[in-house]
C-alpha positions as CSV (number, residue, x, y, z in Angstrom):
1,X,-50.8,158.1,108.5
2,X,-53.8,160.0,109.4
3,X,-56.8,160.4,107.3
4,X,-56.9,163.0,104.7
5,X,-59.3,165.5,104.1
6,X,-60.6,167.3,101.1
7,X,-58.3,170.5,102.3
8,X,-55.5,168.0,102.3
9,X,-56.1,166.7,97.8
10,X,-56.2,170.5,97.2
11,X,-53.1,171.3,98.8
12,X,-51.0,168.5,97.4
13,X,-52.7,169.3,93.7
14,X,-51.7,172.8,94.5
15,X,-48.3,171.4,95.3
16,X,-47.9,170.0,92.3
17,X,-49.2,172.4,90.0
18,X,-47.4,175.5,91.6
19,X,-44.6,174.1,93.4
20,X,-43.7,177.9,94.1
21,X,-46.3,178.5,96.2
22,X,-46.9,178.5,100.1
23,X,-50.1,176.8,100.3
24,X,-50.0,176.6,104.6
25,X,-52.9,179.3,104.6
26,X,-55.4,177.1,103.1
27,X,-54.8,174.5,105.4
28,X,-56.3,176.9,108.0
29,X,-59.0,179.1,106.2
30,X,-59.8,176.3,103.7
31,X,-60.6,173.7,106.8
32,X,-62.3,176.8,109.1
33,X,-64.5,177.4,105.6
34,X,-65.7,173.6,105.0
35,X,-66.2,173.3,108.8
36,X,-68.3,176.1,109.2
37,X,-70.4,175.0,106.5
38,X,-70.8,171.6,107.9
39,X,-71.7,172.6,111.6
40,X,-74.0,175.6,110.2
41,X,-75.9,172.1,108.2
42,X,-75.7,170.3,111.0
43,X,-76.9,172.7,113.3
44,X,-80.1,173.6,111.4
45,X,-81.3,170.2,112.1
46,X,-82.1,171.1,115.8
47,X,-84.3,174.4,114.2
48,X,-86.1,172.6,111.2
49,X,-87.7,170.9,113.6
50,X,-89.6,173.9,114.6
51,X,-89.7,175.7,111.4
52,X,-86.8,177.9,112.0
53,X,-83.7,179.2,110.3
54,X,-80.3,179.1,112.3
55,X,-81.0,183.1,112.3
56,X,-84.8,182.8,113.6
57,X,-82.8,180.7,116.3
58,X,-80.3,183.3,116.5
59,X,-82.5,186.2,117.3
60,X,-84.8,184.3,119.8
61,X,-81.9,182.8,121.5
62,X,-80.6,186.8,121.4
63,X,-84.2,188.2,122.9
64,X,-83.8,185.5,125.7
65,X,-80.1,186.0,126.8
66,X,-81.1,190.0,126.8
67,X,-82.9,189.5,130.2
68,X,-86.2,190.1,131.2
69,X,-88.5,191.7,129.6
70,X,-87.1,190.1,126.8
71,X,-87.0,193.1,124.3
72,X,-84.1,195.1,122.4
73,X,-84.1,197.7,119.8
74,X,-83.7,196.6,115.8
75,X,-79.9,198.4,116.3
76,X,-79.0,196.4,119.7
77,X,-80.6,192.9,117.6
78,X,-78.4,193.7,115.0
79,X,-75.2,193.8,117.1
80,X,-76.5,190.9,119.3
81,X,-77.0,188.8,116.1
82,X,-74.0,190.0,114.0
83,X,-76.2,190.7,111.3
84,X,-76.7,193.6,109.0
85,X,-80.1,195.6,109.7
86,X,-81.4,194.3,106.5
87,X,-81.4,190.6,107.6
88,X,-82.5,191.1,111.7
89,X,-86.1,193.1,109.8
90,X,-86.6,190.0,107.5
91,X,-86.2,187.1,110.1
92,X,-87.8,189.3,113.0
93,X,-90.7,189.4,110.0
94,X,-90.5,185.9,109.9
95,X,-91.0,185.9,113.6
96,X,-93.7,187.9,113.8
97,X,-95.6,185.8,111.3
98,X,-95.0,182.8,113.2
99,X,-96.0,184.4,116.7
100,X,-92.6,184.8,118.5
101,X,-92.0,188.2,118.7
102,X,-93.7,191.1,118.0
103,X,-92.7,194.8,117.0
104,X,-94.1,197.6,119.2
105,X,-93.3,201.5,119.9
106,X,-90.4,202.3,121.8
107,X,-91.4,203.5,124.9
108,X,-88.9,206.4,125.2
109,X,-88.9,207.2,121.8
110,X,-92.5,207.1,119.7
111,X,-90.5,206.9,117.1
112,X,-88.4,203.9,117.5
113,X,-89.8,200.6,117.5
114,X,-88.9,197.4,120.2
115,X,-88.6,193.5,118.9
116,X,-89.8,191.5,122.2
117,X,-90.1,187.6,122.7
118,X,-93.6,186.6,123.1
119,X,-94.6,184.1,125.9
120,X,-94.8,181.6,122.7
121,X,-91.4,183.0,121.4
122,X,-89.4,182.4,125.1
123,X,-91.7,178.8,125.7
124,X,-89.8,177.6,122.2
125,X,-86.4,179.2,122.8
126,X,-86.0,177.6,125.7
127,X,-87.3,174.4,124.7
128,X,-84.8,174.6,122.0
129,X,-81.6,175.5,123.7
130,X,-81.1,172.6,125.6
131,X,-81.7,170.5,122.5
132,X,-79.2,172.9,121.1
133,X,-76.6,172.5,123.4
134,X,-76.9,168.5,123.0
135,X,-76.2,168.8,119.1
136,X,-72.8,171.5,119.5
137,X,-71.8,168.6,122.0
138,X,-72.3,165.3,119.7
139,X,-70.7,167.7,117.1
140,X,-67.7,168.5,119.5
141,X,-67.1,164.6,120.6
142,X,-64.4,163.6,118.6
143,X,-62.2,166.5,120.2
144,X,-60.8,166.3,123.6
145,X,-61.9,168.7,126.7
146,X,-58.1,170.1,126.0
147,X,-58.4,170.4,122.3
148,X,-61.8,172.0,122.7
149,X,-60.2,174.9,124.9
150,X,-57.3,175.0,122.9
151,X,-59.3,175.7,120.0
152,X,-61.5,178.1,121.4
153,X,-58.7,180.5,122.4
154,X,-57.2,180.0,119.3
155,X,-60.3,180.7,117.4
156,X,-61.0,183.3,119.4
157,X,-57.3,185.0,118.8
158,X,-58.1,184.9,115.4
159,X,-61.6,186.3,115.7
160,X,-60.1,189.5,117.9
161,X,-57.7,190.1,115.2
162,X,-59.9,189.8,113.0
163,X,-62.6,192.0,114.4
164,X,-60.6,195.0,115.0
């Protein structure tokens, strides 16, 4: 018999207590939940290290990937980072104190502002990435290179469903 997981005690008291009741859902969304929460701690190791968040990660990581000249507007961060407006102005804040990004007028628009990388911002992101990349690997190890494909188009069948 396999190991059992905390999913696995709630089920089988579920089982007991409400016999009636298809508990098969939470084998899913109750293990996606408690893994999520255990990669997003194990991921913020990587980032603690340099006095970041997983978001301040997230939006330099963003900036980077954008290509050169390493800027995008507040609304294109926001869709970048999957994050409300609300959070992409208090980590880019956060940036900006720490000397990673910085704000500026649009240039098409005097209006609109621009969040850039600074040289500091792109020298840590891509210090970082690599060390990153290492972690979502040692994470990953107990899964096969089949299971890991496997899961990702699973994942991200559920995902496109649930996006639309």
């Amino acid at each position: 018999m396999s190991a059992q997981d905390a999913v696995d005690r709630f089920a089988e008291q579920w089982a007991r207590e409400r016999p009636d009741l298809d508990v098969g859902p939470m084998l899913v969304v109750g293990r996606l939940h408690r893994v999520a929460e255990l990669l997003d701690e194990e991921l913020r190791t990587v980032f603690a290290q340099a006095d970041l968040g997983n978001g301040d990660f997230d939006v330099l990581s963003a900036l980077r990937r954008s290509g050169a000249p390493y800027r995008l507007t507040p609304t294109e961060l926001a869709g970048a980072t999957m994050v409300t407006s609300g959070a992409v102005t208090k980590r880019v804040d956060r940036l900006i104190g720490q000397g990673l990004v910085e704000r500026t007028v649009s240039e098409t628009d005097g209006r609109g502002r621009v969040v850039a990388l600074t040289p500091a911002g792109k020298r840590l992101q891509e210090r970082l990435h690599p060390q990153h990349l290492a972690n979502e690997e040692r994470l990953l190890a107990p899964l096969e290179a089949d299971e890991r494909r496997q899961l990702a188009a699973l994942l991200s069948k559920l995902l496109v469903s649930l996006e639309e």
